[in-house]
ZASE-316127 format. One line per 4 residues: number of its first residue (from 1); their letters; for each residue x negated, y, z of C-alpha. Coordinates in steps of 0.2 Angstrom, whole numbers, plus 2048, in hexadecimal, padded with zeros to 3 digits. Each point is the difference from the previous one (the first is absolute). Example, Ala and Ser with C-alpha at 12.3 -4.5 7.8 and 13.67 -1.06 7.14 Angstrom:
BEGIN
1 = as = 7C2 7EA 827; 7FA 811 7FD
This chain:
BEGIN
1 = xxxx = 621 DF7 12B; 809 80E 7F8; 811 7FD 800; 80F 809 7F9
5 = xxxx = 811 7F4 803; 80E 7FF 807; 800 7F4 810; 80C 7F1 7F7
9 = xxxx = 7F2 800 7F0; 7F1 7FF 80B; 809 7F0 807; 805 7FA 7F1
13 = xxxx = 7ED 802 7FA; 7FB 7F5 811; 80B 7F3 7FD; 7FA 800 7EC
17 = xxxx = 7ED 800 805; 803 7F1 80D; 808 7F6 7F2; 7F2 805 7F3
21 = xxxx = 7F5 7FB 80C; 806 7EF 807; 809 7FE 7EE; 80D 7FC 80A
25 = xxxx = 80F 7FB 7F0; 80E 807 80E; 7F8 811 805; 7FA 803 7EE
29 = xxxx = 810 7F8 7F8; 80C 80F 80B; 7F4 80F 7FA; 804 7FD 7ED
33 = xxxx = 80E 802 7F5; 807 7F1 7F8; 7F8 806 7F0; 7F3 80E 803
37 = xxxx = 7F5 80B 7F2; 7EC 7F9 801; 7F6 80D 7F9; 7ED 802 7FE
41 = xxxx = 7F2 806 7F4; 804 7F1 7F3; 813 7FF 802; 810 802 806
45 = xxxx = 80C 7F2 804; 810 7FB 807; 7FC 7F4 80D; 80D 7F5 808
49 = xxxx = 7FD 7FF 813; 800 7EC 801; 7F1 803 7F3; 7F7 809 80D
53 = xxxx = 804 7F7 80D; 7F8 7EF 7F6; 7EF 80B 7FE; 7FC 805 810
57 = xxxx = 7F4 7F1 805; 7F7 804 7EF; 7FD 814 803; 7FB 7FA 811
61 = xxxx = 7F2 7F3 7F9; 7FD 80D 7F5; 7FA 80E 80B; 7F8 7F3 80D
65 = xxxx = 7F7 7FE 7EE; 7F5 810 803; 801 7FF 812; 80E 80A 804
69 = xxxx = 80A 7FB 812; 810 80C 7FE; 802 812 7FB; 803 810 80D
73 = xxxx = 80D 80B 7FC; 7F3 811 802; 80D 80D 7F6; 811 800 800
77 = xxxx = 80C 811 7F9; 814 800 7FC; 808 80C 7F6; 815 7FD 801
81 = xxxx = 80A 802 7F3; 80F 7FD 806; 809 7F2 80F; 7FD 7F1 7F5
85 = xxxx = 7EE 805 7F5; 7F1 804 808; 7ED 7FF 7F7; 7F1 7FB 80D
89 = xxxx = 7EE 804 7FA; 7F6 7F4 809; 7EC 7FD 7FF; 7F9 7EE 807
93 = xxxx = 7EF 7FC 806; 7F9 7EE 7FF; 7FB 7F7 810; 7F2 7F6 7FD
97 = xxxx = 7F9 7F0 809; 7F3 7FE 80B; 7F2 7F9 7F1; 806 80F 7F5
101 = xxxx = 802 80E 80B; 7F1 808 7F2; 80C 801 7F4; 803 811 7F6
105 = xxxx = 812 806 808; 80E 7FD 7F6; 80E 80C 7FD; 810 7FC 7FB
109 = xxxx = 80C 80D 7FC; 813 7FA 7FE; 810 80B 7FE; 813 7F7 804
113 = xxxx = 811 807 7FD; 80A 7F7 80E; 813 800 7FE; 80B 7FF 80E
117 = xxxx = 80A 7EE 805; 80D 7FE 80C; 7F2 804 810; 7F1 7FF 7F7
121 = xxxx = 7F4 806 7F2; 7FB 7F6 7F4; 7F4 801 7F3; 807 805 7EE
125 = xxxx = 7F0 806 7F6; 7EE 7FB 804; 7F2 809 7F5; 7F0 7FA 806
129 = xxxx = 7F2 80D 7FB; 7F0 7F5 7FD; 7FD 7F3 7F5; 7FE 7F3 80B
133 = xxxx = 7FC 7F2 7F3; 7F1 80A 7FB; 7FB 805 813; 7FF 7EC 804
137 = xxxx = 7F6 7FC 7F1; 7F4 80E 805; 801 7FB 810; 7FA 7EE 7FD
141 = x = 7F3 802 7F5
């Protein structure tokens, strides 16, 4: 995995894939802001963390949808700013399970601006890249 990061952002990128993963409401509830910027090809939105935390099982049924297990962090690059600002490039790759594993690879491509709190990073901005409402509905067809 080509990696550009400092040591405390690659951890804080474990700990966040662990909780997207499990959707684990505690991991994923200490990664974000209490109000965070959603942004993607259709929109972009102020989302109140609690309103997150409330959609995890859904985006979890929704990618078991089109047989996705969990996503691999495959690309991850940090440019600082300054001590408290710091944008993270990141590309995902799609596990697939066992009765999938034919699947056409997905890609998904994400950028995050983390701000620094108290001993920790936490997500401020979130732009996904794809569409991902258009890549399920492919998907299932």
């Amino acid at each position: 995995m080509p990696v550009t990061a400092r040591p405390d952002v690659l951890e804080f990128f474990d700990r966040y894939r662990h909780g997207a993963d499990t959707s684990d409401p505690e991991v994923t509830r200490d990664c974000f802001a209490e109000t965070f910027l959603s942004l993607d090809p259709r929109s972009a939105t102020p989302v109140p963390r609690e309103a997150l935390i409330k959609a995890l099982s859904g985006r979890a049924q929704l990618f078991g949808s089109i047989g996705v297990e969990g996503l691999k962090l495959t690309e991850l690059s940090e440019t600082p700013l300054d001590d408290l600002h710091t944008p993270v490039a990141t590309t995902w790759t799609a596990r697939f399970s066992h009765d999938t594993q034919d699947a056409e690879p997905l890609v998904l491509p994400s950028q995050f601006l983390l701000r620094r709190s108290a001993d920790s990073w936490q997500i401020v901005v979130y732009l996904n890249s794809t569409d991902l409402a258009a890549v399920f509905a492919e998907r299932r067809r």
